[in-house]
KOLKOL-516855 format. One record per residue (C-alpha): x, y, z. Coordinates in nm, 4 decimals. Example, Ala and Ser with C-alpha at 12.3 -4.5 7.8 and 13.67 -1.06 7.14 Angstrom:
residues 2
X,Y,Z
1.2300,-0.4500,0.7800
1.3670,-0.1060,0.7140
END
This chain:
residues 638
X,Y,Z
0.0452,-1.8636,10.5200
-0.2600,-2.1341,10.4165
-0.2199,-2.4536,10.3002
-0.1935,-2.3370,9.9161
0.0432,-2.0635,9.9495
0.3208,-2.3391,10.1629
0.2432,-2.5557,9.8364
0.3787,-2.3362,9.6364
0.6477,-2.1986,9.8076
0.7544,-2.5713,9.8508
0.7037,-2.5951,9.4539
0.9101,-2.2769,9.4196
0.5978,-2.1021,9.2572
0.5577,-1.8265,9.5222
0.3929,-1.4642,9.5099
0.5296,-1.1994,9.2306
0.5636,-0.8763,9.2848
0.6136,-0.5824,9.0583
1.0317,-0.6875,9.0274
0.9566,-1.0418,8.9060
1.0689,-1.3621,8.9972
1.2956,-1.6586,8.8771
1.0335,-1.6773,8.5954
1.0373,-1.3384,8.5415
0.6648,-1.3233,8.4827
0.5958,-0.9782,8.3517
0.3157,-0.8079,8.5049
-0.0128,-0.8208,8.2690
-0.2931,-0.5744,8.3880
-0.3116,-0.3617,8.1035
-0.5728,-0.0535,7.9823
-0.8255,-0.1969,7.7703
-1.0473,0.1098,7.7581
-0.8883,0.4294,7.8357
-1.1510,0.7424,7.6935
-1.2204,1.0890,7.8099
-1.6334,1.0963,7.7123
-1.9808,1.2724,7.8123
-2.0949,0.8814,7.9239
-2.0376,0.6418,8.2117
-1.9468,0.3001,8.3368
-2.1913,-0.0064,8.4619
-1.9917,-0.3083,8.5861
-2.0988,-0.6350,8.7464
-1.9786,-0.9987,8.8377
-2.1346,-1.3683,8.7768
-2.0133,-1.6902,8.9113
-2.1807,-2.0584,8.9631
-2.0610,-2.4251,8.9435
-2.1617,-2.5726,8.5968
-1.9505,-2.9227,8.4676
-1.8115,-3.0507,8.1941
-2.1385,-3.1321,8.0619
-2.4254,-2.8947,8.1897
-2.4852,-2.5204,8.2172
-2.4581,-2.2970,8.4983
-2.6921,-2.0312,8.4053
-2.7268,-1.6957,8.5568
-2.7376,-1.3130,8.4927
-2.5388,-0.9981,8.5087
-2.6915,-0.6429,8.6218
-2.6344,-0.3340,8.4571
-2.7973,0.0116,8.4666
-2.7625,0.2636,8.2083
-2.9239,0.5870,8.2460
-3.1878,0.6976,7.9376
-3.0669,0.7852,7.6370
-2.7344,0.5731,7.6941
-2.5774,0.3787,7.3348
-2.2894,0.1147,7.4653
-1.9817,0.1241,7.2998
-1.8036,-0.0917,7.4361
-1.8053,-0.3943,7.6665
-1.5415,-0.6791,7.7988
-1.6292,-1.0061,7.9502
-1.3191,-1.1130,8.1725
-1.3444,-1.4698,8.2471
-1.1195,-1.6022,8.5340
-0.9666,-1.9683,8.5359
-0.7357,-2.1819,8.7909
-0.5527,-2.4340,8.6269
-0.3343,-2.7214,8.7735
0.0387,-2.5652,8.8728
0.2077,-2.5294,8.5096
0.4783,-2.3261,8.3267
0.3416,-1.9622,8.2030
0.5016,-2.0162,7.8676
0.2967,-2.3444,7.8546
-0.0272,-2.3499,8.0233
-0.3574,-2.4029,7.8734
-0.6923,-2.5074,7.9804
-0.7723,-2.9022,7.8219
-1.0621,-2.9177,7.6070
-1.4182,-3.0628,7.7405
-1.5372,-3.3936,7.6766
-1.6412,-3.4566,7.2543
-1.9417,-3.2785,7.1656
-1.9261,-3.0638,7.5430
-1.6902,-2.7703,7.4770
-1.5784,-2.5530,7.8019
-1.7374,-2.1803,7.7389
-1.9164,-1.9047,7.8328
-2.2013,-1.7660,7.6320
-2.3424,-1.3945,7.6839
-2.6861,-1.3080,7.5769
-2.9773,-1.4542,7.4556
-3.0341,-1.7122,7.1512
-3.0518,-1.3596,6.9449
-2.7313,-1.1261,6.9527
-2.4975,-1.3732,7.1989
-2.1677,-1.4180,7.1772
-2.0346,-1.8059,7.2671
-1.6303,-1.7672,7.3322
-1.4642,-2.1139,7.4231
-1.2638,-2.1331,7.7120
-0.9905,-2.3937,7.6324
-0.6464,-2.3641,7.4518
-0.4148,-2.0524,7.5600
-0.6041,-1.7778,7.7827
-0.5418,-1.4200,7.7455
-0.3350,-1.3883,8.0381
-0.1718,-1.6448,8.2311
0.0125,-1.6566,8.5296
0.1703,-1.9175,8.8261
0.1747,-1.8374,9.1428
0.0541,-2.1236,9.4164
-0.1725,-2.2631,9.0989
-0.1953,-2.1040,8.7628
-0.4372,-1.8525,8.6745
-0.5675,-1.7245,8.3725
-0.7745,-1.4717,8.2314
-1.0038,-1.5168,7.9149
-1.0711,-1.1540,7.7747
-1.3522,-1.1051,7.5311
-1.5106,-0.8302,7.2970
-1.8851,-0.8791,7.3933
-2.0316,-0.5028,7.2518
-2.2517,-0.6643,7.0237
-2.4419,-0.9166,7.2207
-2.4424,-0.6340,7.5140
-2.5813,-0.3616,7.2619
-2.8437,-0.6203,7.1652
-2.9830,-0.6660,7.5174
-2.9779,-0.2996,7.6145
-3.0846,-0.1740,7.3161
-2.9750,0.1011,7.0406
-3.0900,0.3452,7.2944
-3.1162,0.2555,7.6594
-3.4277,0.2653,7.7889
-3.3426,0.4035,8.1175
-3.3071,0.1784,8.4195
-3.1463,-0.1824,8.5277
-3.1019,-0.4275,8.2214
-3.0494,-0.7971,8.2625
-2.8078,-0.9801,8.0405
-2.8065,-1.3126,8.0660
-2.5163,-1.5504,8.0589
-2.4461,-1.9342,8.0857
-2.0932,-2.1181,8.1419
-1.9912,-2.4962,8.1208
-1.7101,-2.6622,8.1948
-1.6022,-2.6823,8.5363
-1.4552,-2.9982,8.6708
-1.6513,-3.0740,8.9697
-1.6127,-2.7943,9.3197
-1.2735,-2.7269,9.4159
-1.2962,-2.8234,9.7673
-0.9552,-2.7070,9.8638
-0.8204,-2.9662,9.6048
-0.5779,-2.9149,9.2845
-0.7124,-3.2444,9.1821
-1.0424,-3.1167,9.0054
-0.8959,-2.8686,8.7714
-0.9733,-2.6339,8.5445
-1.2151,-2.4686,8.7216
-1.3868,-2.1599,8.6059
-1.3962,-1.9029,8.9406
-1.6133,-1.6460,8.7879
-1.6543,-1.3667,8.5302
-1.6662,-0.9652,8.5679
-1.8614,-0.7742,8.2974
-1.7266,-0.3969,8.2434
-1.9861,-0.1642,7.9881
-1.9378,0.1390,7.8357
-2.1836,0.3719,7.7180
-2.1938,0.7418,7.5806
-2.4780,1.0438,7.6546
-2.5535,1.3536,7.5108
-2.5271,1.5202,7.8214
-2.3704,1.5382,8.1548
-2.0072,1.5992,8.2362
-1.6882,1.4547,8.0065
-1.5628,1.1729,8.2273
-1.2136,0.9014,8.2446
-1.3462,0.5533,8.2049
-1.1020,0.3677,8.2536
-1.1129,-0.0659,8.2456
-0.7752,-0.2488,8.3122
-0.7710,-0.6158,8.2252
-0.5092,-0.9059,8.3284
-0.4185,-1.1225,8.5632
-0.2650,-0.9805,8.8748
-0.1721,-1.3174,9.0962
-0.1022,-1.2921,9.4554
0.1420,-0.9649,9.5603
0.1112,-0.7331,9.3062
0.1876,-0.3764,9.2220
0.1767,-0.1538,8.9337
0.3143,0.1801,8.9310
0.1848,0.3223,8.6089
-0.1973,0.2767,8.5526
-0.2555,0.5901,8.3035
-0.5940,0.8113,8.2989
-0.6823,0.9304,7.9412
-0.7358,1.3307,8.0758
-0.6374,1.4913,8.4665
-0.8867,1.4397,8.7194
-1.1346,1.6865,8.8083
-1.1638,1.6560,9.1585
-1.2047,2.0395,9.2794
-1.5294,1.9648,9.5134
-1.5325,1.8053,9.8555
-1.6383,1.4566,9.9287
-1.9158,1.6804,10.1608
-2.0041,1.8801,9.8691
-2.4009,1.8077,9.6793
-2.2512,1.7950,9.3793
-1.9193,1.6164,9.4735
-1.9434,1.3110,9.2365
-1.7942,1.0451,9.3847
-1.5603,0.8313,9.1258
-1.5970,0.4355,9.1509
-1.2921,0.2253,9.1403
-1.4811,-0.1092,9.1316
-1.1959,-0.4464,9.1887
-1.3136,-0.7692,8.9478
-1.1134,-1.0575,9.2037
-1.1676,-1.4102,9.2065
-1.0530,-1.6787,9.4030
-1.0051,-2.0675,9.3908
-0.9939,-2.1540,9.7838
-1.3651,-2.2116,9.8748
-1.3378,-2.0583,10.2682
-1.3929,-1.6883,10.3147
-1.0946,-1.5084,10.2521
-1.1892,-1.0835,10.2925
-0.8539,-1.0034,10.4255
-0.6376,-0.9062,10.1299
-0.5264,-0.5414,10.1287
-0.5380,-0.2838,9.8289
-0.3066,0.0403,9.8378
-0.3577,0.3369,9.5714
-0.1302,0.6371,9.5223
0.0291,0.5783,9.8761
-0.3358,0.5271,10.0362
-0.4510,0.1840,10.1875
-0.7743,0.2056,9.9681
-0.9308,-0.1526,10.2205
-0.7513,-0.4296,10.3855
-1.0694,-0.6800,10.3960
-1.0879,-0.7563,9.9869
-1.2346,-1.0990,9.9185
-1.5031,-1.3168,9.9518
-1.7702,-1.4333,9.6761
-2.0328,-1.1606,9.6798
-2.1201,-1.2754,9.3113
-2.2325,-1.6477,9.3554
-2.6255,-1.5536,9.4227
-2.6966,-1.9723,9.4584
-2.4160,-2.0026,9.7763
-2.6917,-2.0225,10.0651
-2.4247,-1.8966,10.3131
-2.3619,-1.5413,10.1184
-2.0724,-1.6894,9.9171
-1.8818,-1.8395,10.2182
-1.7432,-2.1399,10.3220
-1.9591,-2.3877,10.0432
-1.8021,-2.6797,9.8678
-1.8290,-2.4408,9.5702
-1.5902,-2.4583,9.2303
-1.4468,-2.0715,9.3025
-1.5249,-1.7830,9.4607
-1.5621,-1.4394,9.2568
-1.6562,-1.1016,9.3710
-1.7440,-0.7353,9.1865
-1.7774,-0.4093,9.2985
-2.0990,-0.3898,9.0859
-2.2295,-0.0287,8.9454
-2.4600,0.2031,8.7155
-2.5252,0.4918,8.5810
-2.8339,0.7548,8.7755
-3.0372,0.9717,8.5789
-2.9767,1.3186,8.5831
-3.1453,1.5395,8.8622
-3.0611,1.7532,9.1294
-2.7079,1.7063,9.3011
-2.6732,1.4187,9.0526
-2.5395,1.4309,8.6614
-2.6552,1.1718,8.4370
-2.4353,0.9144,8.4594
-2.3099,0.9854,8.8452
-2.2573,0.6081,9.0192
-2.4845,0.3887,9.1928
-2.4274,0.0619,9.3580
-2.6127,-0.2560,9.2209
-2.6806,-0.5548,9.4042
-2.6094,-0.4519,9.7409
-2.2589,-0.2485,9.6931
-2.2201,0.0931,9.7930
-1.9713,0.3236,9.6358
-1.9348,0.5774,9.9505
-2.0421,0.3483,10.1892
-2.0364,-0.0206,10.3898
-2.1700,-0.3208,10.2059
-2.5041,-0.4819,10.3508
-2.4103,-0.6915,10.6139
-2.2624,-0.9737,10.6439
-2.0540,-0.8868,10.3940
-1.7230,-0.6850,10.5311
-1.6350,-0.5395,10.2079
-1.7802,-0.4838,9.8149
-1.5075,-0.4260,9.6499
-1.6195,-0.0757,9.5358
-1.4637,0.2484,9.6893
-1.5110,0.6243,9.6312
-1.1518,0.6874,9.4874
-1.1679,1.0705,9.5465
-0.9780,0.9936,9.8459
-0.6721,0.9092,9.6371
-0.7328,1.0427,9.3139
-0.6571,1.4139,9.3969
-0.7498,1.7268,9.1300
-0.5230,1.6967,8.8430
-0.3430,1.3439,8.9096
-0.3179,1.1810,8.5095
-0.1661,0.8007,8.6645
-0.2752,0.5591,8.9230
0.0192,0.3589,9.1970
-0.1482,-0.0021,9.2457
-0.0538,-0.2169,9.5159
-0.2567,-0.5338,9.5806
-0.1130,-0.7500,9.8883
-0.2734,-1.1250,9.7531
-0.1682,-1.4120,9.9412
-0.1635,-1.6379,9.6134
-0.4997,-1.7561,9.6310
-0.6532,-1.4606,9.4710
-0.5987,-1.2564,9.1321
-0.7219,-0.9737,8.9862
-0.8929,-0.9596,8.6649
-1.0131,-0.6453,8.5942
-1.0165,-0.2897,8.7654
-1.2730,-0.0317,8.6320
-1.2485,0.3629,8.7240
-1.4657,0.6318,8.6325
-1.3640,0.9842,8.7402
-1.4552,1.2887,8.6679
-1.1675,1.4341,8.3831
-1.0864,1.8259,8.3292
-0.9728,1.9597,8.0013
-0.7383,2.2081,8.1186
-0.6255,2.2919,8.4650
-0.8055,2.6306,8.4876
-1.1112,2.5854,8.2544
-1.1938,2.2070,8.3461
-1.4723,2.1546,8.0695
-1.2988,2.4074,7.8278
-1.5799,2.6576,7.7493
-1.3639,2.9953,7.7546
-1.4706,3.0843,8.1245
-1.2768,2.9752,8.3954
-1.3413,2.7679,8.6588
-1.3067,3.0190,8.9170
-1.5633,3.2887,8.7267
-1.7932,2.9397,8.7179
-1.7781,2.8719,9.0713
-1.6198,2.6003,9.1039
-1.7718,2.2845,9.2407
-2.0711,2.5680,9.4154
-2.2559,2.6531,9.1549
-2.5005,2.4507,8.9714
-2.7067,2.7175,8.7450
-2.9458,2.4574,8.5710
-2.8972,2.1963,8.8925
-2.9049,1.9139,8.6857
-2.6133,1.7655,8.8957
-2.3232,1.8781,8.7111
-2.1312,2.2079,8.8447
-2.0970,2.4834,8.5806
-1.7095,2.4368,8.6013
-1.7673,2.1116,8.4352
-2.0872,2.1986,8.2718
-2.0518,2.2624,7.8804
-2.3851,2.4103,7.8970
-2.4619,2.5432,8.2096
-2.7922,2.6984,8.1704
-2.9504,2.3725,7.9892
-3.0427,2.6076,7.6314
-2.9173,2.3764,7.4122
-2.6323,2.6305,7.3682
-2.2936,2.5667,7.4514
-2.1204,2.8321,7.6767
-1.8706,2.8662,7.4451
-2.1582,2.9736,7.1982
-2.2860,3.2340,7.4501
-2.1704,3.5816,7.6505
-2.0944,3.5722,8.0145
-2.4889,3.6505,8.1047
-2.6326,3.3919,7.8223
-2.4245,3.1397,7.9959
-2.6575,3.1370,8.2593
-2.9887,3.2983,8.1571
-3.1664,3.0214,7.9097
-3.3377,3.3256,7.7367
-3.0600,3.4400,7.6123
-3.0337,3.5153,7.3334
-3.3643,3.3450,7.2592
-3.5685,3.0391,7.2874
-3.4315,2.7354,7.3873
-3.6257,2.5626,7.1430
-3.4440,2.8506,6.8549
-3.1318,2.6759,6.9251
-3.2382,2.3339,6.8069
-3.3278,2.2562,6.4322
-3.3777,1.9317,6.2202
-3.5089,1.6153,6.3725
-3.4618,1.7162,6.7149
-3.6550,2.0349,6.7348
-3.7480,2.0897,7.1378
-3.4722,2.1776,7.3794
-3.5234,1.9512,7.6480
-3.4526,2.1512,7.9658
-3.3448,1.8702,8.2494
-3.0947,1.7276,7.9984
-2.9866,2.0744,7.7832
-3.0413,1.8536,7.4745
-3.2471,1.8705,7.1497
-3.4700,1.6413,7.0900
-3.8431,1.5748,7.1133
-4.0961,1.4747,7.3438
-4.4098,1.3404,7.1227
-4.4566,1.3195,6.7610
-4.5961,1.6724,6.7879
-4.2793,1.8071,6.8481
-4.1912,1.6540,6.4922
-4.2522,1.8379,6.1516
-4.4055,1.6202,5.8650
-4.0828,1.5303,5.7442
-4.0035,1.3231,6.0040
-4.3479,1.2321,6.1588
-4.2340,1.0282,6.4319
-4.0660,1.0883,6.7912
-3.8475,0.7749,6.8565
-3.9334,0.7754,7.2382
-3.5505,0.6171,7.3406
-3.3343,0.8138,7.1273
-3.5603,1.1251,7.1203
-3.4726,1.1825,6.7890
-3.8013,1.2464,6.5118
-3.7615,0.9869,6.2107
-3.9676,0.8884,5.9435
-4.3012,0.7270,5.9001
-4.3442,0.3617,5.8151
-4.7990,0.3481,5.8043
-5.0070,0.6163,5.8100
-5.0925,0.6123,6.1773
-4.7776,0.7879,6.2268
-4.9344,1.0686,6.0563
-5.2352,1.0547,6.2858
-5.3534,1.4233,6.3943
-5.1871,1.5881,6.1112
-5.4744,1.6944,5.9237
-5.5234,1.6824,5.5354
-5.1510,1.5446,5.5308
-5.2882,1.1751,5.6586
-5.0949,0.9218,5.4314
-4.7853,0.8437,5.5098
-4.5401,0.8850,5.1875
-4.2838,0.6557,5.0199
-3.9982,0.9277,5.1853
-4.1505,0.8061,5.5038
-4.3379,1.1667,5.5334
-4.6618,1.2794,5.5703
-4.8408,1.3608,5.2612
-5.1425,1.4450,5.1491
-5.3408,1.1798,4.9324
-5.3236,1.2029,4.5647
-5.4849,1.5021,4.4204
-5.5365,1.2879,4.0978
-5.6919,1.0265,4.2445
-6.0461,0.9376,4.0849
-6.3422,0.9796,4.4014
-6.5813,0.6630,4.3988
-6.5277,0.6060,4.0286
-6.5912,0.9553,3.9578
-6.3396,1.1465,3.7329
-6.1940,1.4965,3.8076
-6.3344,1.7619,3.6099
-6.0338,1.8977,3.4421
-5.8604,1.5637,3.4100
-5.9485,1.2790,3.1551
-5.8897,0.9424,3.3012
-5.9553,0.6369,3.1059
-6.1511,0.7374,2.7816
-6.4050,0.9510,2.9893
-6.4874,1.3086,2.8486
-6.4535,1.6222,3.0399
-6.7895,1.6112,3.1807
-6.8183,1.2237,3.2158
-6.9343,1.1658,2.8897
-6.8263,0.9000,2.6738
-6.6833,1.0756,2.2995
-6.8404,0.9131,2.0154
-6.6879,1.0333,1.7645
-6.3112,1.0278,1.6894
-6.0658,1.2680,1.8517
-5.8698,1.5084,1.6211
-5.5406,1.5703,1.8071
-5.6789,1.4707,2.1462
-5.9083,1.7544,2.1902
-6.2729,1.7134,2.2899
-6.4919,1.8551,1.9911
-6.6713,2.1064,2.2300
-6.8043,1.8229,2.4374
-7.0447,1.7253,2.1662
-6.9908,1.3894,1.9771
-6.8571,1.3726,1.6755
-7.1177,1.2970,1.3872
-6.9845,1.0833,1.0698
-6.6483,1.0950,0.9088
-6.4310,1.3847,1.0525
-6.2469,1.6182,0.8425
-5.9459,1.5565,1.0934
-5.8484,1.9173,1.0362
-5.9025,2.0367,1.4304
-5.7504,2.3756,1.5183
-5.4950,2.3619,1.7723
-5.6739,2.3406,2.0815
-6.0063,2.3946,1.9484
-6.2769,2.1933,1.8345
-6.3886,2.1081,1.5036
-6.6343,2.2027,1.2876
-6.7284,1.8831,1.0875
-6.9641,1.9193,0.8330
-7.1340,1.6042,0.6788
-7.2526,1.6527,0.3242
-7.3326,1.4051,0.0522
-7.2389,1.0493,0.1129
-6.8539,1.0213,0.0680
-6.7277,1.3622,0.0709
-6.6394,1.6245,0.3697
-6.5717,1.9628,0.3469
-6.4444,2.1689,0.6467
-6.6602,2.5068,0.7675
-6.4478,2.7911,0.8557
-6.2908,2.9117,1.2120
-6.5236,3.1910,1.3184
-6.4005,3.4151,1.6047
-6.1776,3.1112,1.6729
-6.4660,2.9353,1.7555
-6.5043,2.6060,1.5745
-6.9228,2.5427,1.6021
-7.0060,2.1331,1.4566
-7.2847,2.2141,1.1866
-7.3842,1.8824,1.0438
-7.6696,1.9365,0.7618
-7.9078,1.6397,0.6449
-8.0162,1.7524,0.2610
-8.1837,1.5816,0.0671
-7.9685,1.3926,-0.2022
-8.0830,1.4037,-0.5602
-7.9687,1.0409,-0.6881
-7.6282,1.0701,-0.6287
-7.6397,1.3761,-0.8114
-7.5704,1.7402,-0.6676
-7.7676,1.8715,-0.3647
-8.0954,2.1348,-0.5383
-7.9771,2.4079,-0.2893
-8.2284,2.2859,-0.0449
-8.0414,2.2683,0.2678
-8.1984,2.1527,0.6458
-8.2361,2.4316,0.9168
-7.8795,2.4593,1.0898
-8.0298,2.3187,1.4363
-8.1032,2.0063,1.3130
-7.8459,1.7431,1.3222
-7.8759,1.3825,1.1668
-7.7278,1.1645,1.4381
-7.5573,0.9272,1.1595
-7.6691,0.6337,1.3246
-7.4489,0.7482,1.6433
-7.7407,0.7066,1.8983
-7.6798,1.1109,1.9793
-7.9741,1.3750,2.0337
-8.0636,1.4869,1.7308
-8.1562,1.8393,1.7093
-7.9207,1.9468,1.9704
-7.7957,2.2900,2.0264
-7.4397,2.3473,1.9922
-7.2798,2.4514,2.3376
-6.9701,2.6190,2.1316
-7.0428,2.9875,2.0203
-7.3735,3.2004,2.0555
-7.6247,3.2704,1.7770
-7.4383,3.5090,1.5841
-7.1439,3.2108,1.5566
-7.3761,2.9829,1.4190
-7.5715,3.2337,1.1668
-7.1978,3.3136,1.0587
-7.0582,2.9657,1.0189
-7.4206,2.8600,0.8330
-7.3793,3.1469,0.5428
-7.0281,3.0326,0.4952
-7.1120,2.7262,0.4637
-7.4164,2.8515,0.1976
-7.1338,2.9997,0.0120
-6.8878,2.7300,0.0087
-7.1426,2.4647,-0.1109
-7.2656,2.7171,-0.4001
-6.9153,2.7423,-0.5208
-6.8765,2.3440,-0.4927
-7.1411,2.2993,-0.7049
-7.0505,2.5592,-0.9760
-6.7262,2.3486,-0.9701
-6.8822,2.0727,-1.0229
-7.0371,2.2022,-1.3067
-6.7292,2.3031,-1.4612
-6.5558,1.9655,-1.4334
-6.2935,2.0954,-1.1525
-6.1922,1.8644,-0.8656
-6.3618,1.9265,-0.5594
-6.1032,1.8863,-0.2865
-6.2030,1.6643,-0.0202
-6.0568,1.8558,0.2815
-5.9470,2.2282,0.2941
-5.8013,2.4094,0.6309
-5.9004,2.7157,0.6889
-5.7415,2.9758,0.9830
END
């Protein structure tokens, strides 16, 4: 027994187990995230002595394979406290203006959570311990990304608020022992997997009997086995005694899992590896990620960070990690977890994260309609991207699921077609490693959707016209975030189309000088004088000037309206002598237009036509006239 543990026996604070105590401290490690999901889990651990004043800075490790989106993550913050009652204890506040906290992420996205007041879980063993637990998705999310990019990612954090290094001494208290960071994320591919995060504050001898799993473990292949995925169990343990303590034992399902936990693998400033340093608290991690898919490995299968190895030794001079390959007690099937930690009171536990591989049912694990025998079990690997076709739920990487396809489609990717057939929308390629649509490059995309978001390898809409570069006449990118051709009705360098008017310009780009009847060109010609505003639908008008102040309209000929203007000469205001000017001649009225222009309307035989009955018309004005009867001034004909 050290020093601490005789202080509390003496105080009558000693170890709990499982049955309780005097105090009858109930036993808080409890499932904060308990999901069956196609996705993994990256954990990691961060401790350093800050004060009341200043910041310890500093930075936890995660990896997160590509194509990864985090949904969820919890930042477990451990604290020893002077000896006080559970129902009671909190941590005092800093110093005015100086809270005590811990803040995750950068200046963008982090999350600051104070760490005075009441702590999530407490308990009292030789000191009092307690356990900050907080929600940290968001400023996690924002450091990885929407989509990971494949790879390690750095998230950085900063604490204040320790006292001053614990030394062995209750005197400098609170002090903050370190902090374990446990992240979620989901794939589109890969295996359905328990992951599995328990939070709480397990103080000195502790065991729990009833740690659930969301779905039975699939555990059919050996430990020898290629594509035997090993499951992490990764132990989040911190410790307020500044010596080297890896001598604590931890027993799962009836199977001494180590006997050497401890130690402070997660203070990277301790020159002697965490050991023995007048430091304020020792914490240590099993920290892991998340491998990219490939062959003998599933995306997602684990990988130890920062030294730790999940089926092996940790780098020496470490004697243990505090991450272990649980298929050794985790056998095919088992739904609940027996934990036993043997503490000495110095240490608690703060967190436990498990990821295992999870069956659906016991004798179709990934529940395609083929069982696991007629897959192969854990031997057969048809697309060898690391997961085993029992577990696969598309195990010839078609973008098909099995359940979609007959016993040979399963495993031929031809059948029944293209891979590519079997994906539609904005993710239009079957991308063969993964057995996921998506896309590549924006070529993949249609026009709709221009753009290949490289992370999420999804196609999405255009924001500038480059992303419609190499797409031929359709170059601009549209309001709909499309590609698009440019407008059609668009005037070129000034010049108008030739079957649109734009802006008072004529068919053939020439001004109209006349007036418009009903918004129709008069044949391209201008108008001469006064019009007789009469036009024929959709035809032009045949204005005929005569003597000053009165118009008469010429006939429609052949539905051709031909613009016969006649200059004769004008006897005193009196009535025209019948001398009338050849019909090719055309007084300009002061317009500025060609005079003597041929009409463009109509051939000869029009203009003969519309000339004699004119000739007729002006004969029977005059004998009118003569009679005294009203000449009208405008007359339709059709």
């Amino acid at each position: 027994m050290n020093p601490r543990t005789l202080l509390g026996a003496l105080l009558g604070l000693g170890a709990v187990t499982a049955g309780g105590d005097a105090l009858a401290q109930p036993v808080t490690l409890r499932a904060a995230y308990n999901e069956t999901v196609r996705g993994g889990l990256t954990m990691d651990g961060w401790g350093a002595l800050s004060s009341p004043t200043t910041y310890a800075t500093g930075a936890f490790h995660l990896r997160i394979p590509r194509g990864g989106r985090v949904v969820w993550a919890r930042l477990l913050s451990d604290v020893v406290m002077r000896p006080q009652p559970v129902e009671t204890a909190t941590v005092p506040a800093g110093p005015d203006g100086s809270p005590r906290e811990v803040v995750i992420g950068g200046i963008n996205g982090g999350i600051t959570r104070r760490l005075e007041g009441r702590p999530d879980f407490v308990r009292t063993v030789s000191f009092t311990y307690g356990t900050f637990s907080t929600d940290v998705t968001s400023a996690v999310r924002f450091a990885v990304g929407a989509v990971a990019p494949g790879g390690d990612v750095e998230v950085p954090v900063r604490e204040r608020g320790d006292e001053g290094p614990s030394n062995g001494s209750v005197s400098v208290a609170p002090v903050f022992e370190g902090h374990a960071l446990a992240v979620v994320y989901e794939l589109d591919y890969g295996p359905r997997r328990n992951l599995t995060v328990y939070e709480g504050n397990a103080a000195g001898a502790v065991r729990v009997t009833d740690l659930p799993l969301r779905s039975p473990v699939a555990n059919r292949c050996p430990a020898t086995s290629l594509r035997g995925e090993a499951f992490p169990l990764s132990i989040a343990l911190a410790s307020e005694y500044s010596i080297c303590q890896e001598d604590n034992p931890l027993t799962i399902n009836g199977t001494l899992v180590s006997s050497l936990l401890g130690g402070a693998d997660d203070w990277p400033d301790d020159p002697r590896g965490g050991c023995n340093g007048p430091i304020a608290g020792l914490v240590t991690v099993g920290s892991f990620g998340g491998a990219e898919a490939g062959d003998g490995a599933a995306a997602g299968a684990p990988v130890g960070l920062e030294g730790d190895n999940v089926t092996g030794a940790p780098m020496a001079p470490r004697r243990d990690d505090e991450l272990y390959d649980a298929r050794t007690f985790l056998a095919d099937g088992v739904t609940r977890m027996d934990f036993n930690f043997g503490g000495n009171g110095d240490e608690v536990v703060m967190a436990i994260g498990l990821q295992s591989l999870a069956r659906d049912q016991m004798t179709d694990a990934d529940n395609d309609g083929y069982d696991d025998a007629a897959e192969g079990d854990c031997g057969v690997d048809t697309d060898r991207d690391g997961t085993p076709d029992y577990l696969d739920l598309d195990s010839d990487n078609d973008c098909l699921p099995d359940r979609a396809e007959t016993a040979v489609g399963r495993i031929d990717a031809a059948v029944p077609g293209a891979p590519d057939a079997n994906c539609v929308g904005g993710a239009p390629v079957c991308d063969r490693a993964a057995g996921v649509c998506g896309c590549r490059m924006d070529s993949d995309c249609p026009a709709t959707t221009p753009v290949c978001d490289p992370m999420a390898r999804f196609c999405a809409a255009c924001t500038t016209n480059a992303g419609c570069a190499g797409r031929g006449a359709l170059s601009v990118c549209g309001a709909s975030g499309a590609c698009e051709a440019p407008d059609a009705g668009t005037p070129d360098a000034g010049t108008p189309d030739a079957s649109v008017m734009e802006a008072g310009v004529s068919d053939a780009g020439t001004p109209d000088a006349g007036v418009m009847d009903g918004g129709v060109m008069d044949a391209q010609l201008p108008d001469v004088g006064a019009d007789s505003a009469l036009a024929d639908t959709g035809s032009v008008d045949a204005a005929v000037a005569d003597t000053p102040g009165m118009d008469v309209a010429a006939v429609d000929v052949a539905a051709v309206d031909v613009a016969v203007v006649v200059d004769a000469p004008v006897d005193a205001g009196g009535p025209d002598a019948g001398v009338e000017a050849p019909i090719d001649v055309m007084d300009d009225g002061g317009c500025g237009c060609r005079a003597g222009a041929p009409a463009r309307s109509g051939g000869g035989l029009a203009l003969t036509l519309a000339a004699l009955a004119l000739s007729a018309r002006r004969r029977r004005a005059r004998m009118q006239a003569r009679e005294g009867a009203a000449v009208p001034l405008a007359r339709r004909y059709g």
